[in-house]
C-alpha positions, -999 to +999 in steps of 0.1 A: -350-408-675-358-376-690-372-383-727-385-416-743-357-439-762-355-435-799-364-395-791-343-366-787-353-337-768-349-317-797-372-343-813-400-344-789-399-302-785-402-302-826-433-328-823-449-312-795-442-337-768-417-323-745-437-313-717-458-345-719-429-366-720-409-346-693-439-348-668-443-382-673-406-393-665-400-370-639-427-387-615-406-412-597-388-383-585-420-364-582-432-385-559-408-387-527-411-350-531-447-354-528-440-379-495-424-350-480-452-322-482-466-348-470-444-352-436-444-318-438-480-312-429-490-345-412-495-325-379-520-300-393-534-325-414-541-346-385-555-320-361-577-310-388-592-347-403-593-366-362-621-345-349-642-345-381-633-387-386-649-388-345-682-382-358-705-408-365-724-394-392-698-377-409-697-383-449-666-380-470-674-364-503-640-369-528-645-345-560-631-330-589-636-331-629-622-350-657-592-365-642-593-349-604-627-366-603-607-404-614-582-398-582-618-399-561-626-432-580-596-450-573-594-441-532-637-441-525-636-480-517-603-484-505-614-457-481-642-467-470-630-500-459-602-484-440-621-459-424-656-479-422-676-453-432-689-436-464-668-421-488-685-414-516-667-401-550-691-374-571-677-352-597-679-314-595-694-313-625-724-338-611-728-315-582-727-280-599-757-292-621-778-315-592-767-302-559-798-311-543-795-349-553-763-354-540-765-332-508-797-346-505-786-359-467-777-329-446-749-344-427-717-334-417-693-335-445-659-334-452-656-325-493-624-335-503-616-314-537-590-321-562-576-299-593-546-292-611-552-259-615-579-251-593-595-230-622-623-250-635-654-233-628-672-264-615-642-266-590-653-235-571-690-241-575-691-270-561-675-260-527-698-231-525-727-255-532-712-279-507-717-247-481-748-234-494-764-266-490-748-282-458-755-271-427-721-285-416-694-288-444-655-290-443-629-290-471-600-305-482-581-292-513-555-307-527-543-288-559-511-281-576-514-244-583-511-215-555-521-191-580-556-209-585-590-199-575-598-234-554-564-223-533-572-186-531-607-198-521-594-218-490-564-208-480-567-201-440-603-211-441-616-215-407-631-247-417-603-256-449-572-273-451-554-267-483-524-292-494-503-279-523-486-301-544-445-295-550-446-272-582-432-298-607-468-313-598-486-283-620-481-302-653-477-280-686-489-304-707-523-306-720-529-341-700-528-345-663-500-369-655-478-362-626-506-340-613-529-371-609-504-396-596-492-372-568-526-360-560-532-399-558-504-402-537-512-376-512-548-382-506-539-420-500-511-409-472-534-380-457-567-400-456-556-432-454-530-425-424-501-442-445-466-438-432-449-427-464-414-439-452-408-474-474-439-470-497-427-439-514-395-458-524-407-486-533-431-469-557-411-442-573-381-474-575-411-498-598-418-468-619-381-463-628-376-494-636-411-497-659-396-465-676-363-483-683-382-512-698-409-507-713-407-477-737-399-501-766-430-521-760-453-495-758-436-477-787-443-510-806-481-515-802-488-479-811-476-485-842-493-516-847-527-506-861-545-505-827-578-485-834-596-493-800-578-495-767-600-515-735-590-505-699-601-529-669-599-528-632-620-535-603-624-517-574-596-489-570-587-498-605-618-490-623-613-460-613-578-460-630-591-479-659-613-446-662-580-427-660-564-446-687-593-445-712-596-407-711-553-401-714-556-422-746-585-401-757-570-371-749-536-375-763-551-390-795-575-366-800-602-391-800-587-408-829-582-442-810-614-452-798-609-460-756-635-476-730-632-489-693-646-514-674-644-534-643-634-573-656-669-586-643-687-558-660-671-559-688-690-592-699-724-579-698-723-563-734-689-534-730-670-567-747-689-558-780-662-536-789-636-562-790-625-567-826-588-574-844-578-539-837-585-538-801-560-538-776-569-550-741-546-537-709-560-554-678-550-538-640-543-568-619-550-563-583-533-570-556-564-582-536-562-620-535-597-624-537-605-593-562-573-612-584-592-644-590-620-623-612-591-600-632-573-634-638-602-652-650-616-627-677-580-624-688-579-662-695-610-655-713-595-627-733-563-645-738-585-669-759-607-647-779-576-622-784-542-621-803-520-634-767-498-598-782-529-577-779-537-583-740-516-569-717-520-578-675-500-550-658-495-566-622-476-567-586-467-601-589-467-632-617-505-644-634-493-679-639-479-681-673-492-648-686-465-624-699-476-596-674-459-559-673-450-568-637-439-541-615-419-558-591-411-547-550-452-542-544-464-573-532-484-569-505-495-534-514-533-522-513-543-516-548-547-473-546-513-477-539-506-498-571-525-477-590-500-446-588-467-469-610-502-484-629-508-453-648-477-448-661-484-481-684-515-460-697-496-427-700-464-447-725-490-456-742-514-425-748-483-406-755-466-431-782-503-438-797-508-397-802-468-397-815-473-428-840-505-406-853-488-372-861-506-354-833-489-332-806-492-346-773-486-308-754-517-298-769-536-325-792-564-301-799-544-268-816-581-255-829-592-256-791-616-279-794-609-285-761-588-272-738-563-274-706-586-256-684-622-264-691-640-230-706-673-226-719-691-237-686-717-208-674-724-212-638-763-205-630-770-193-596-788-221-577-826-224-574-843-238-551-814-248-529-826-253-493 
Protein backbone atom coordinates (compact mmCIF):
# COMPACT_ATOMS: atom_id res chain seq x y z
CA UNK A 1 0.00 0.00 0.00
CA UNK A 2 1.56 3.19 -0.90
CA UNK A 3 -0.73 6.14 0.54
CA UNK A 4 -3.43 6.00 3.34
CA UNK A 5 -7.23 5.37 1.99
CA UNK A 6 -9.36 8.40 1.57
CA UNK A 7 -5.86 10.19 0.40
CA UNK A 8 -4.40 10.77 -2.91
CA UNK A 9 -0.88 11.23 -3.44
CA UNK A 10 -1.50 14.45 -4.85
CA UNK A 11 -3.39 15.04 -1.58
CA UNK A 12 -0.86 13.98 0.93
CA UNK A 13 2.18 15.88 -1.31
CA UNK A 14 -0.29 19.13 -1.10
CA UNK A 15 -0.69 18.54 2.94
CA UNK A 16 2.75 17.79 3.57
CA UNK A 17 2.52 14.09 4.27
CA UNK A 18 3.95 12.29 1.37
CA UNK A 19 7.11 11.22 2.67
CA UNK A 20 5.65 10.41 6.10
CA UNK A 21 3.03 8.40 4.66
CA UNK A 22 5.30 6.72 1.95
CA UNK A 23 7.89 5.65 4.69
CA UNK A 24 5.45 4.33 6.71
CA UNK A 25 3.82 1.92 4.07
CA UNK A 26 6.78 0.87 2.42
CA UNK A 27 8.17 -1.00 5.67
CA UNK A 28 6.79 -4.38 5.10
CA UNK A 29 8.88 -4.38 2.16
CA UNK A 30 11.52 -2.57 4.02
CA UNK A 31 12.01 -5.10 6.11
CA UNK A 32 12.94 -8.46 4.12
CA UNK A 33 15.37 -6.09 2.59
CA UNK A 34 16.61 -5.38 5.87
CA UNK A 35 16.72 -9.44 6.58
CA UNK A 36 19.04 -9.58 3.72
CA UNK A 37 21.82 -7.02 4.76
CA UNK A 38 21.38 -8.87 7.36
CA UNK A 39 22.37 -12.49 5.68
CA UNK A 40 24.63 -10.54 3.97
CA UNK A 41 26.93 -9.69 6.73
CA UNK A 42 26.19 -12.50 9.26
CA UNK A 43 29.78 -13.83 8.76
CA UNK A 44 31.52 -10.55 9.65
CA UNK A 45 29.08 -9.76 12.11
CA UNK A 46 29.77 -13.01 13.76
CA UNK A 47 33.51 -13.03 13.74
CA UNK A 48 33.39 -9.65 15.14
CA UNK A 49 30.54 -9.99 18.18
CA UNK A 50 31.81 -14.19 19.32
CA UNK A 51 35.16 -13.14 20.72
CA UNK A 52 33.90 -9.92 22.48
CA UNK A 53 30.46 -12.11 23.85
CA UNK A 54 33.55 -14.77 25.28
CA UNK A 55 34.44 -12.40 27.80
CA UNK A 56 33.08 -12.49 31.13
CA UNK A 57 33.08 -9.02 32.02
CA UNK A 58 32.13 -7.67 28.89
CA UNK A 59 29.20 -4.95 29.03
CA UNK A 60 26.89 -4.18 26.19
CA UNK A 61 26.20 -0.45 26.05
CA UNK A 62 22.97 0.15 23.33
CA UNK A 63 22.79 4.07 22.49
CA UNK A 64 21.45 6.71 20.54
CA UNK A 65 19.11 9.94 20.87
CA UNK A 66 15.55 10.59 20.63
CA UNK A 67 14.26 7.62 18.77
CA UNK A 68 17.85 5.59 18.14
CA UNK A 69 18.01 5.68 21.94
CA UNK A 70 14.03 3.90 22.10
CA UNK A 71 15.45 0.85 19.72
CA UNK A 72 18.05 0.37 22.89
CA UNK A 73 14.93 0.32 25.17
CA UNK A 74 13.02 -2.13 23.48
CA UNK A 75 16.15 -4.92 22.96
CA UNK A 76 18.20 -4.01 26.63
CA UNK A 77 16.04 -6.82 28.60
CA UNK A 78 15.22 -8.99 25.92
CA UNK A 79 19.06 -9.09 25.56
CA UNK A 80 20.08 -9.54 28.52
CA UNK A 81 18.12 -12.60 29.15
CA UNK A 82 19.29 -14.14 25.93
CA UNK A 83 22.71 -13.47 26.33
CA UNK A 84 22.77 -13.49 30.37
CA UNK A 85 24.73 -10.65 30.80
CA UNK A 86 24.43 -6.82 31.00
CA UNK A 87 23.08 -4.79 28.36
CA UNK A 88 22.40 -1.72 29.47
CA UNK A 89 20.47 1.03 27.24
CA UNK A 90 21.96 4.86 27.92
CA UNK A 91 21.24 7.57 25.53
CA UNK A 92 24.01 9.58 23.76
CA UNK A 93 22.81 12.50 25.00
CA UNK A 94 23.15 11.01 28.92
CA UNK A 95 26.68 10.07 28.13
CA UNK A 96 27.91 13.22 26.24
CA UNK A 97 26.88 15.37 29.39
CA UNK A 98 27.90 12.52 32.39
CA UNK A 99 30.52 10.30 30.82
CA UNK A 100 32.10 9.56 34.03
CA UNK A 101 28.75 8.23 35.61
CA UNK A 102 28.00 5.91 33.10
CA UNK A 103 31.53 4.66 32.24
CA UNK A 104 32.01 4.72 35.75
CA UNK A 105 33.15 0.75 35.51
CA UNK A 106 36.12 0.40 33.30
CA UNK A 107 35.25 -2.86 31.59
CA UNK A 108 35.26 -4.09 28.38
CA UNK A 109 32.57 -2.73 26.32
CA UNK A 110 30.91 -3.25 23.27
CA UNK A 111 28.74 0.29 22.51
CA UNK A 112 26.33 -0.49 20.24
CA UNK A 113 25.22 2.96 18.44
CA UNK A 114 22.25 3.71 16.54
CA UNK A 115 21.17 6.86 14.16
CA UNK A 116 19.39 7.66 11.23
CA UNK A 117 21.60 9.97 10.00
CA UNK A 118 24.59 9.57 12.04
CA UNK A 119 24.84 13.46 12.32
CA UNK A 120 23.68 14.34 15.70
CA UNK A 121 26.49 15.62 17.51
CA UNK A 122 25.92 13.58 20.70
CA UNK A 123 26.24 10.58 18.22
CA UNK A 124 29.87 11.08 17.62
CA UNK A 125 30.64 12.29 21.07
CA UNK A 126 29.61 9.67 22.71
CA UNK A 127 31.81 7.07 20.83
CA UNK A 128 34.83 9.22 21.38
CA UNK A 129 33.83 9.47 25.09
CA UNK A 130 33.23 5.72 25.01
CA UNK A 131 37.18 5.53 23.86
CA UNK A 132 38.44 8.20 25.88
CA UNK A 133 37.13 6.73 28.86
CA UNK A 134 37.45 2.86 28.41
CA UNK A 135 40.38 1.25 28.46
CA UNK A 136 38.86 -1.43 26.24
CA UNK A 137 35.82 -0.32 23.99
CA UNK A 138 34.25 -1.74 20.78
CA UNK A 139 31.52 -0.40 18.42
CA UNK A 140 28.65 -1.33 16.68
CA UNK A 141 26.98 1.19 14.38
CA UNK A 142 23.97 0.60 12.84
CA UNK A 143 22.81 3.70 10.77
CA UNK A 144 21.01 4.44 7.70
CA UNK A 145 23.17 7.04 6.01
CA UNK A 146 26.78 6.34 4.38
CA UNK A 147 27.27 9.91 4.01
CA UNK A 148 27.08 10.43 7.95
CA UNK A 149 29.66 11.31 10.38
CA UNK A 150 28.90 8.07 12.88
CA UNK A 151 29.61 5.87 9.38
CA UNK A 152 32.62 8.03 8.25
CA UNK A 153 33.73 7.72 11.85
CA UNK A 154 33.85 3.74 11.79
CA UNK A 155 34.02 2.57 8.73
CA UNK A 156 37.09 -0.05 8.65
CA UNK A 157 37.77 0.71 12.29
CA UNK A 158 40.07 -1.82 13.64
CA UNK A 159 37.86 -2.26 16.55
CA UNK A 160 34.18 -1.11 14.49
CA UNK A 161 31.78 -2.92 12.74
CA UNK A 162 29.42 -0.66 10.81
CA UNK A 163 25.90 -2.15 9.46
CA UNK A 164 24.19 0.10 6.94
CA UNK A 165 20.68 0.03 6.58
CA UNK A 166 19.15 -0.52 2.75
CA UNK A 167 18.74 3.19 1.58
CA UNK A 168 14.87 3.30 1.63
CA UNK A 169 15.80 3.04 5.52
CA UNK A 170 17.14 6.83 5.53
CA UNK A 171 13.59 8.28 5.99
CA UNK A 172 12.89 11.91 4.49
CA UNK A 173 10.41 12.62 6.75
CA UNK A 174 10.72 14.68 9.72
CA UNK A 175 9.88 11.38 12.10
CA UNK A 176 11.89 8.31 12.17
CA UNK A 177 9.67 5.42 11.04
CA UNK A 178 11.17 2.90 8.83
CA UNK A 179 14.52 3.92 10.18
CA UNK A 180 13.53 2.70 13.71
CA UNK A 181 11.76 -0.44 12.84
CA UNK A 182 14.61 -1.72 10.61
CA UNK A 183 17.21 -0.61 12.98
CA UNK A 184 14.97 -2.60 15.46
CA UNK A 185 14.98 -5.34 13.24
CA UNK A 186 18.62 -5.65 12.66
CA UNK A 187 19.98 -5.24 16.01
CA UNK A 188 17.44 -8.05 17.22
CA UNK A 189 18.88 -10.55 14.31
CA UNK A 190 22.64 -9.40 14.78
CA UNK A 191 22.66 -9.45 18.66
CA UNK A 192 20.17 -11.73 19.36
CA UNK A 193 21.52 -14.51 16.80
CA UNK A 194 17.97 -14.78 15.06
CA UNK A 195 17.67 -16.66 11.94
CA UNK A 196 15.77 -14.20 9.88
CA UNK A 197 14.37 -16.89 7.47
CA UNK A 198 10.37 -17.24 8.66
CA UNK A 199 10.37 -14.27 11.09
CA UNK A 200 11.03 -11.60 8.46
CA UNK A 201 7.86 -12.95 6.65
CA UNK A 202 5.86 -13.30 9.09
CA UNK A 203 6.39 -9.83 10.26
CA UNK A 204 6.41 -7.73 7.12
CA UNK A 205 3.00 -10.31 6.17
CA UNK A 206 1.16 -8.79 9.93
CA UNK A 207 2.12 -5.32 9.00
CA UNK A 208 0.45 -5.55 5.54
CA UNK A 209 -2.42 -6.77 6.63
CA UNK A 210 -2.63 -4.01 9.77
CA UNK A 211 -2.15 -1.45 6.89
CA UNK A 212 -5.07 -2.92 4.85
CA UNK A 213 -7.24 -2.72 7.93
CA UNK A 214 -6.80 -0.38 9.99
CA UNK A 215 -6.35 3.00 8.36
CA UNK A 216 -10.06 3.75 8.80
CA UNK A 217 -9.90 3.23 12.48
CA UNK A 218 -7.15 5.24 13.19
CA UNK A 219 -8.34 7.86 10.73
CA UNK A 220 -11.55 7.75 12.95
CA UNK A 221 -10.17 8.45 16.47
CA UNK A 222 -8.03 11.31 15.31
CA UNK A 223 -10.80 13.00 14.51
CA UNK A 224 -12.63 12.33 17.49
CA UNK A 225 -11.47 15.09 19.97
CA UNK A 226 -8.67 13.04 21.50
CA UNK A 227 -6.45 15.72 23.35
CA UNK A 228 -4.12 13.26 25.35
CA UNK A 229 -2.93 9.95 23.94
CA UNK A 230 -1.40 7.19 26.90
CA UNK A 231 1.18 4.54 25.56
CA UNK A 232 1.83 1.23 27.83
CA UNK A 233 4.17 -1.64 27.57
CA UNK A 234 6.28 -3.52 29.86
CA UNK A 235 9.54 -4.73 29.27
CA UNK A 236 10.54 -4.44 25.54
CA UNK A 237 7.47 -2.52 25.09
CA UNK A 238 8.03 0.32 27.38
CA UNK A 239 10.49 0.97 25.48
CA UNK A 240 8.04 1.19 22.34
CA UNK A 241 5.46 2.86 24.47
CA UNK A 242 8.34 5.53 24.67
CA UNK A 243 8.49 5.37 20.86
CA UNK A 244 4.96 5.90 20.39
CA UNK A 245 4.51 8.86 22.75
CA UNK A 246 7.26 10.96 21.12
CA UNK A 247 5.81 10.09 17.10
CA UNK A 248 2.52 11.52 18.40
CA UNK A 249 4.31 14.46 19.84
CA UNK A 250 6.31 14.95 17.03
CA UNK A 251 3.89 14.78 14.30
CA UNK A 252 1.45 16.87 16.28
CA UNK A 253 3.63 19.36 17.17
CA UNK A 254 3.00 18.95 20.70
CA UNK A 255 -0.53 19.72 20.20
CA UNK A 256 -1.84 16.26 21.61
CA UNK A 257 -0.57 15.91 24.87
CA UNK A 258 1.34 12.02 24.90
CA UNK A 259 2.90 9.98 27.93
CA UNK A 260 4.18 6.31 28.47
CA UNK A 261 4.29 3.91 30.88
CA UNK A 262 4.76 0.39 31.83
CA UNK A 263 0.98 -1.04 32.82
CA UNK A 264 2.26 -1.57 36.57
CA UNK A 265 3.75 1.84 36.66
CA UNK A 266 1.33 3.39 35.29
CA UNK A 267 -0.88 3.16 38.56
CA UNK A 268 1.34 4.84 40.89
CA UNK A 269 0.14 8.49 39.94
CA UNK A 270 1.09 8.60 35.53
CA UNK A 271 -2.94 7.57 35.55
CA UNK A 272 -3.76 11.20 36.68
CA UNK A 273 -3.82 12.19 33.28
CA UNK A 274 -6.69 10.07 32.34
CA UNK A 275 -9.64 12.21 31.53
CA UNK A 276 -12.70 12.09 28.62
CA UNK A 277 -10.23 13.04 26.06
CA UNK A 278 -7.68 10.50 26.64
CA UNK A 279 -7.07 7.76 24.53
CA UNK A 280 -5.38 4.70 25.94
CA UNK A 281 -3.26 2.16 23.38
CA UNK A 282 -1.96 -0.71 25.44
CA UNK A 283 1.07 -3.18 23.86
CA UNK A 284 0.09 -6.63 24.81
CA UNK A 285 2.97 -8.93 25.26
CA UNK A 286 3.52 -11.94 24.12
CA UNK A 287 5.14 -13.17 27.45
CA UNK A 288 2.65 -15.31 29.20
CA UNK A 289 3.53 -14.19 32.41
CA UNK A 290 4.38 -10.38 31.51
CA UNK A 291 0.48 -10.70 29.72
CA UNK A 292 -1.37 -11.32 32.94
CA UNK A 293 -0.19 -7.61 34.24
CA UNK A 294 -1.02 -5.76 30.57
CA UNK A 295 -4.39 -7.69 30.73
CA UNK A 296 -5.30 -6.79 34.13
CA UNK A 297 -4.69 -2.84 34.00
CA UNK A 298 -6.61 -3.03 30.71
CA UNK A 299 -9.66 -4.54 32.51
CA UNK A 300 -9.09 -1.78 34.84
CA UNK A 301 -9.07 0.83 32.09
CA UNK A 302 -11.85 -0.87 30.22
CA UNK A 303 -13.92 0.19 33.33
CA UNK A 304 -12.82 3.65 34.03
CA UNK A 305 -12.66 4.39 30.18
CA UNK A 306 -15.04 4.88 27.14
CA UNK A 307 -14.56 0.65 25.88
CA UNK A 308 -13.88 3.01 22.15
CA UNK A 309 -11.11 4.93 23.77
CA UNK A 310 -8.78 1.83 24.92
CA UNK A 311 -7.13 0.10 22.34
CA UNK A 312 -4.97 -3.55 23.25
CA UNK A 313 -2.80 -4.04 20.13
CA UNK A 314 -1.76 -7.81 20.55
CA UNK A 315 -0.35 -11.32 19.03
CA UNK A 316 -3.21 -13.19 19.98
CA UNK A 317 -7.01 -12.65 21.44
CA UNK A 318 -7.40 -10.78 25.30
CA UNK A 319 -10.55 -12.60 26.06
CA UNK A 320 -13.42 -10.56 24.87
CA UNK A 321 -11.51 -7.31 24.35
CA UNK A 322 -11.72 -5.95 20.76
CA UNK A 323 -7.80 -5.99 20.35
CA UNK A 324 -5.89 -4.60 17.05
CA UNK A 325 -4.60 -8.27 16.72
CA UNK A 326 -1.79 -8.84 14.46
CA UNK A 327 -2.22 -12.29 13.62
CA UNK A 328 0.78 -15.10 12.47
CA UNK A 329 3.12 -14.03 15.69
CA UNK A 330 2.14 -16.21 18.34
CA UNK A 331 4.97 -17.47 19.95
CA UNK A 332 7.17 -14.47 19.11
CA UNK A 333 9.46 -12.68 21.79
CA UNK A 334 8.04 -9.33 22.32
CA UNK A 335 11.28 -7.08 20.46
CA UNK A 336 10.13 -8.92 17.73
CA UNK A 337 6.47 -7.83 18.12
CA UNK A 338 7.42 -4.58 18.67
CA UNK A 339 8.67 -3.82 14.98
CA UNK A 340 4.46 -4.44 13.31
CA UNK A 341 3.57 -2.68 17.02
CA UNK A 342 4.74 0.64 15.95
CA UNK A 343 3.06 0.96 12.98
CA UNK A 344 -0.30 1.17 15.20
CA UNK A 345 1.44 4.34 16.80
CA UNK A 346 2.75 5.70 13.54
CA UNK A 347 -1.38 5.59 11.70
CA UNK A 348 -2.02 7.26 14.40
CA UNK A 349 0.60 10.18 14.92
CA UNK A 350 0.22 10.73 11.30
CA UNK A 351 -3.77 10.92 11.03
CA UNK A 352 -3.77 12.91 14.52
CA UNK A 353 -1.11 15.67 12.88
CA UNK A 354 -3.53 15.35 9.44
CA UNK A 355 -6.93 15.83 11.42
CA UNK A 356 -5.12 19.08 13.05
CA UNK A 357 -3.91 20.92 9.83
CA UNK A 358 -0.31 20.33 10.51
CA UNK A 359 2.27 18.86 7.98
CA UNK A 360 3.48 15.59 9.00
CA UNK A 361 7.04 15.99 6.57
CA UNK A 362 8.00 18.73 8.73
CA UNK A 363 5.43 19.69 11.66
CA UNK A 364 7.69 22.44 12.93
CA UNK A 365 8.05 24.87 9.54
CA UNK A 366 9.59 27.76 11.98
CA UNK A 367 12.26 25.11 13.09
CA UNK A 368 11.48 24.89 16.35
CA UNK A 369 12.89 21.72 16.04
CA UNK A 370 14.39 20.01 13.68
CA UNK A 371 15.25 16.58 11.59
CA UNK A 372 18.82 16.55 12.76
CA UNK A 373 19.21 17.86 16.26
CA UNK A 374 21.24 21.42 16.08
CA UNK A 375 21.99 23.75 18.63
CA UNK A 376 24.03 21.22 20.84
CA UNK A 377 27.71 22.66 21.67
CA UNK A 378 29.97 19.84 22.54
CA UNK A 379 32.50 20.93 25.54
CA UNK A 380 35.68 19.18 25.59
CA UNK A 381 35.63 16.74 28.55
CA UNK A 382 37.07 17.57 32.06
CA UNK A 383 38.28 15.57 34.21
CA UNK A 384 37.89 12.41 32.25
CA UNK A 385 40.18 9.68 33.61
Amino acid sequence: MSTPPGFSPEQLEDRGAGWTAREIAQQPAVWKETGRTVGSHREDANAFLQPLLGLPDLRIVLTGAGTSAFVGEILAPALSLRLGRRVDAVATTDIVSNPNEYFAEDLPTLLVSFARSGNSPESAAATALADRCLSECHHLVLTCDPDGQLYTDHAGGERSLVLLMPAATNDQGFAMTSSFTSMVLAAWLVLGDVAPEGLVARLSSAAERLLSTRHEQARGLASSGYGRVVYLGSGPLKGLAHESALKMLELTAGEVVATFDSPLGFRHGPKSIIDERTLAVVYVSGDPYTRRYDLDLLTELQRSMRPESVIAVAATPVGETEAWLLDGLESLEDPALAVPFVLVAQLLALYFSLALGHTPDNPFPDREVNRVVQGVHIHPPENIR
